[in-house]
N, C-alpha and C positions, 0 to 999 in steps of 0.2 A: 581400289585406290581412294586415298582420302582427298581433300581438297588445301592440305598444307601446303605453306609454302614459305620458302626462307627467307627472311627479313634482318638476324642479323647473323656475325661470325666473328668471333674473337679469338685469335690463337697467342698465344702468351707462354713465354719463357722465361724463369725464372733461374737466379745464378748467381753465387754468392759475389759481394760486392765487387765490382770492375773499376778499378781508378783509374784505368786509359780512359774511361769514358768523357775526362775533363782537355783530354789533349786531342781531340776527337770529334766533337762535335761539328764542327764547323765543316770536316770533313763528312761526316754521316748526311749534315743535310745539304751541300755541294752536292754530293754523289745522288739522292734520289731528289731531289726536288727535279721537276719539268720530266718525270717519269708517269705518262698517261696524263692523268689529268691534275695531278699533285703540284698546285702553284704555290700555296704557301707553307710556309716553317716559322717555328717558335720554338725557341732555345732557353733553357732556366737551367739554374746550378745541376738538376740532378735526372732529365732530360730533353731531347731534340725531339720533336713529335714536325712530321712533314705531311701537311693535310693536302686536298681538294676545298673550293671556297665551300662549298652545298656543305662540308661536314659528313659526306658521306663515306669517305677513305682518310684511313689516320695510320700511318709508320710510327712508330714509337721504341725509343732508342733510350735506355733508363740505367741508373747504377745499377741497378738487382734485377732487374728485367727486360725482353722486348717483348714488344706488342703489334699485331695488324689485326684494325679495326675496320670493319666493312658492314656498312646499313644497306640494303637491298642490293646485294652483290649483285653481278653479272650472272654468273654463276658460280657453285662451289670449287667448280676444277678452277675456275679464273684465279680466285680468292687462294684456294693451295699453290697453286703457281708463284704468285707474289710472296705468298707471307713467309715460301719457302727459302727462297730468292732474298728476300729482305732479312728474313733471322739467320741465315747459316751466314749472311755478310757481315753483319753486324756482330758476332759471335767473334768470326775469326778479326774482325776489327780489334776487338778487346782483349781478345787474347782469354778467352774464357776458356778454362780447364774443365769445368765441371754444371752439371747441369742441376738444379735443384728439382725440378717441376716442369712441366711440360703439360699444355691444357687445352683443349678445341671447344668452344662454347656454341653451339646454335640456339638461336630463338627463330621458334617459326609461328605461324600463325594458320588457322582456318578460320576465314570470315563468315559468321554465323550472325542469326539472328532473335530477335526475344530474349535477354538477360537473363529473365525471372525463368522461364522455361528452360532455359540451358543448364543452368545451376539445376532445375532442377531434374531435369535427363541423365546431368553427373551424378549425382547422387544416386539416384537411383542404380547408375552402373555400377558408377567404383568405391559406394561406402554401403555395406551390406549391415544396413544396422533396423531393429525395426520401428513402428512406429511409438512403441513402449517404450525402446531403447531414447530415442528422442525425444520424447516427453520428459527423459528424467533429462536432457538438455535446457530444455526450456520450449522444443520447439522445433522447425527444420532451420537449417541456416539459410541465411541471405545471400552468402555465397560460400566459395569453398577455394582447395587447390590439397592436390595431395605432392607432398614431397616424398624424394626415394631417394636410398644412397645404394647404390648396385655396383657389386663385382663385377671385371666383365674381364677376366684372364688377368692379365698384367694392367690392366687399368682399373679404375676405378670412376665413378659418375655421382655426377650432382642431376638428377630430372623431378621439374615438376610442372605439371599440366591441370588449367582448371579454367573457367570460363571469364575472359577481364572486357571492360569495357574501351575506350579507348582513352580517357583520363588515366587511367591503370598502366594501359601500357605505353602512354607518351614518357614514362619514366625510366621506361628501359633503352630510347633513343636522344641522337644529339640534333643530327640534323632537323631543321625544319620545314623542312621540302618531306622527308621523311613522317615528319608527324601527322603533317597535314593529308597523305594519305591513308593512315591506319583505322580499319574499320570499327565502324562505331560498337559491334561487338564480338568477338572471339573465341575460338578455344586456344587458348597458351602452352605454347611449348618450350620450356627452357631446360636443355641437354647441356651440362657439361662434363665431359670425358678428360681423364686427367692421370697421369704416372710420376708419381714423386722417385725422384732420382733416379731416370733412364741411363741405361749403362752405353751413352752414344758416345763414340769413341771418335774425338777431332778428327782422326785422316778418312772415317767413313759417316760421320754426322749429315751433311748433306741429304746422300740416301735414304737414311735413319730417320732424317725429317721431314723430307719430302713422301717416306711410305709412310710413316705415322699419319700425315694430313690425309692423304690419300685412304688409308683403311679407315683410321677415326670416322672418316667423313660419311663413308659407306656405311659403317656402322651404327650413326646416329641418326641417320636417315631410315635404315631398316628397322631399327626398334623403335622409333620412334610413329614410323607409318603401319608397321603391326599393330601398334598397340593401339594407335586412332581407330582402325578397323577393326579391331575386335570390341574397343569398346566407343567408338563413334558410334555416328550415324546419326549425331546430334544436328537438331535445328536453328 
């Protein structure tokens, strides 16, 4: 077992333009606002986003997309619960036919120490290059991150892992209750899992969405804590 852990979760659906969404809105955030902890809303021409004050939960209700955004979730079951709850509503609100994209993001983190050392234990693992090979660099790097773009059956994936500081990853959050937690240095994990045009069909979308969040979830968790373990064990 590594010592990750999930820090954020963005699930996002994309669809070609929705014009109910201008007759609508007023309704979307009536309907979830004083749902948990979700007190305010902000409404603009092109969407209704329904927050928590911390910034740490965001409903997002768009022409061409929804979105649920969670910084230190509860947990992940919590988070597919909601977002499933929140987009197959919001869907059928609009009367949306068809799906563009479909996308499950985690960032997670292991709080590590020594920068200079981390970066260079990565290296060491995951760029197999040698000290010749480097020289004709200029040198070893200061830091690193390796990006991947991976098949994975009917999906596809954005993953990349490398060691950041915590200036580094204050950029990938909103909250500031959130920021002011984030270790001063890390190993980074950012999985995005993604299916351009799911064949989910209105009378069983629900389902569709709700096992998607549920397997995604499992899945990016398993590759992602394999692959810490085989090539962790950093300091």
């Amino acid at each position: 077992m590594t010592d990750l852990k999930i820090w954020k979760i963005i699930f996002d659906i994309r669809y070609p333009a929705a014009a109910d969404l201008f007759d609508n809105r007023g309704k979307i955030a009536a309907k979830w606002q004083w749902t948990s902890d979700l007190t305010e809303w902000r409404i603009s021409n092109n969407q209704v986003s329904i927050h928590n004050k911390s910034g740490t939960t965001f409903l997002n209700a768009g022409f061409k997309n929804t979105s649920v955004v969670m910084e230190l979730p509860e947990s992940h079951i919590q988070f597919s619960n909601q977002a499933s709850e929140f987009s197959t509503w919001v869907l059928d609100v609009l009367e949306v036919k068809k799906i563009d994209r479909i996308g499950l993001r985690f960032i997670q983190l292991a709080k590590k120490q020594h920068f200079k050392l981390l970066v260079t234990r990565m290296r060491e693992k995951l760029l197999a290059l040698s000290e010749e090979d480097w020289e004709y660099l200029g040198g070893h790097p200061e830091d690193l991150g390796l990006p991947l773009t991976l098949s994975l059956g009917d999906n596809k994936a954005n993953f990349m892992v490398g060691p950041m500081k915590s200036d580094q990853l204050a950029n990938y959050f909103e909250s500031p209750d959130v920021k002011g937690k984030l270790p001063s240095v890390a190993v980074f994990v950012d999985f995005d899992l993604y299916r351009s045009e799911p064949s989910f069909l209105p009378n069983s979308r629900s389902k569709e969405i709700s096992e998607y969040l549920k397997s995604g979830s499992q899945q990016i968790l398993d590759i992602s804590e394999k692959f810490l373990a085989r090539y962790g064990g950093f300091k």
